[in-house]
N, C-alpha and C positions, 0 to 999 in steps of 0.2 A: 337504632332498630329496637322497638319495643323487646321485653323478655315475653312470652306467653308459657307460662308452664303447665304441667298435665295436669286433670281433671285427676284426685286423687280418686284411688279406690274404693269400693264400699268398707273396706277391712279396715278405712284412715279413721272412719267411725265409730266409737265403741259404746252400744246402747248404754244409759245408765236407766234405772228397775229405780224409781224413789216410791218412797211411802203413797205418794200423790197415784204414780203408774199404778201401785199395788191393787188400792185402792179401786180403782176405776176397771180395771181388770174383774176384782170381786166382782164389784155391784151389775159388771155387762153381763158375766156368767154366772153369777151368782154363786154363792157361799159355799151350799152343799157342793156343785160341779168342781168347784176352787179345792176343799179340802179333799174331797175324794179323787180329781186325779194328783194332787199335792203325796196325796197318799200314796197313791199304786206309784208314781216316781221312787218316792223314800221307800216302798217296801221294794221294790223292784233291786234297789240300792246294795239296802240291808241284806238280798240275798246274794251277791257277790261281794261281800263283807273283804271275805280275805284276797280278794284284787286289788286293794287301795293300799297305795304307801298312806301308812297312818305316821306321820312325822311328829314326835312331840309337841305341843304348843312350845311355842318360845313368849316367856312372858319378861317382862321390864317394871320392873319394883319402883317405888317414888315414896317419901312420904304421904303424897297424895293419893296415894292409888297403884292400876298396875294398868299398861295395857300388854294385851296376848295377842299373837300371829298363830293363827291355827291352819296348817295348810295340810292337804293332801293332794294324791296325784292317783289317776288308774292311767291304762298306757295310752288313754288319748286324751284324755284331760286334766287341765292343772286348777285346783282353787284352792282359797285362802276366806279365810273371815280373820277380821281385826274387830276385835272389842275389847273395851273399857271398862272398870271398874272404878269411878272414883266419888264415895260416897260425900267426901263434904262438898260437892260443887252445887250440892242442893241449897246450900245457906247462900252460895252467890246467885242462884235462879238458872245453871249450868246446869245439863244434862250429866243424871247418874252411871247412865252405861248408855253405849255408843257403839253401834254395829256397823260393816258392811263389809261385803265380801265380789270378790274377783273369780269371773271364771277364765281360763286360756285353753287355747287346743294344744295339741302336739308339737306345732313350731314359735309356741309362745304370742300367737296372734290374740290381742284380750278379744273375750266375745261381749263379756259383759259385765260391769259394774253395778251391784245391786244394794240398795236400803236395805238391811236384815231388819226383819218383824218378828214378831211371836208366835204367827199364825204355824209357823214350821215344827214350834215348840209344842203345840195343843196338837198336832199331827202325828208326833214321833210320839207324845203321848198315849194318844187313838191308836197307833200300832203296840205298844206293849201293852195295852189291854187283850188284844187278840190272844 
């Protein structure tokens, strides 16, 4: 007798966000709508600052470099970014720094795996000009 097993749940799937997604996102909504509500997220963030477990980076030393685990957590969500530091990997044609970050809910379900860009960086910027 054949096995037939279930039809997994939508939760078996964990969107991943690449540079390419990013990308095609901008250019459908365009840039201004991209950064401005990129913004009102992060400043929405920045005003319940002290809700977040702010965990120290955990970083890993090498001669070649470091990588760092940066996680936080508020009571219903968990993320992390992982980036790299490793300047000589430019003389082998090897990326210099190397981003991406996890988000999960409250029972550890991942929602979503993302490419870290810069675009976040030029935004947190945008806000402490305010």
């Amino acid at each position: 007798m054949p096995f037939s097993a279930p039809a997994p749940s939508h939760l078996a799937f964990v969107p991943f966000v690449s540079v390419q997604n990013m990308m095609e996102l901008v250019y459908t909504i365009g840039i201004e709508t991209f950064l401005r509500e990129l913004g009102e997220y992060l400043e929405a963030d920045f005003k319940r600052w002290s809700e977040f477990d702010k965990t120290p980076r955990v970083a890993t030393h090498s001669a070649e470099g470091v990588i760092e685990l940066m996680p936080t957590s508020d009571s219903s969500l968990y993320g992390f970014k992982y980036v790299n530091g490793h300047p000589k990997n430019m003389k082998e044609g090897l990326q210099t720094v190397t981003a991406f970050g996890m988000l999960a809910d409250a029972v550890a379900t991942p929602l979503a795996v993302v490419a870290v860009v810069a675009v976040r960086r030029g935004v947190v910027d945008l806000l402490n000009m305010k």
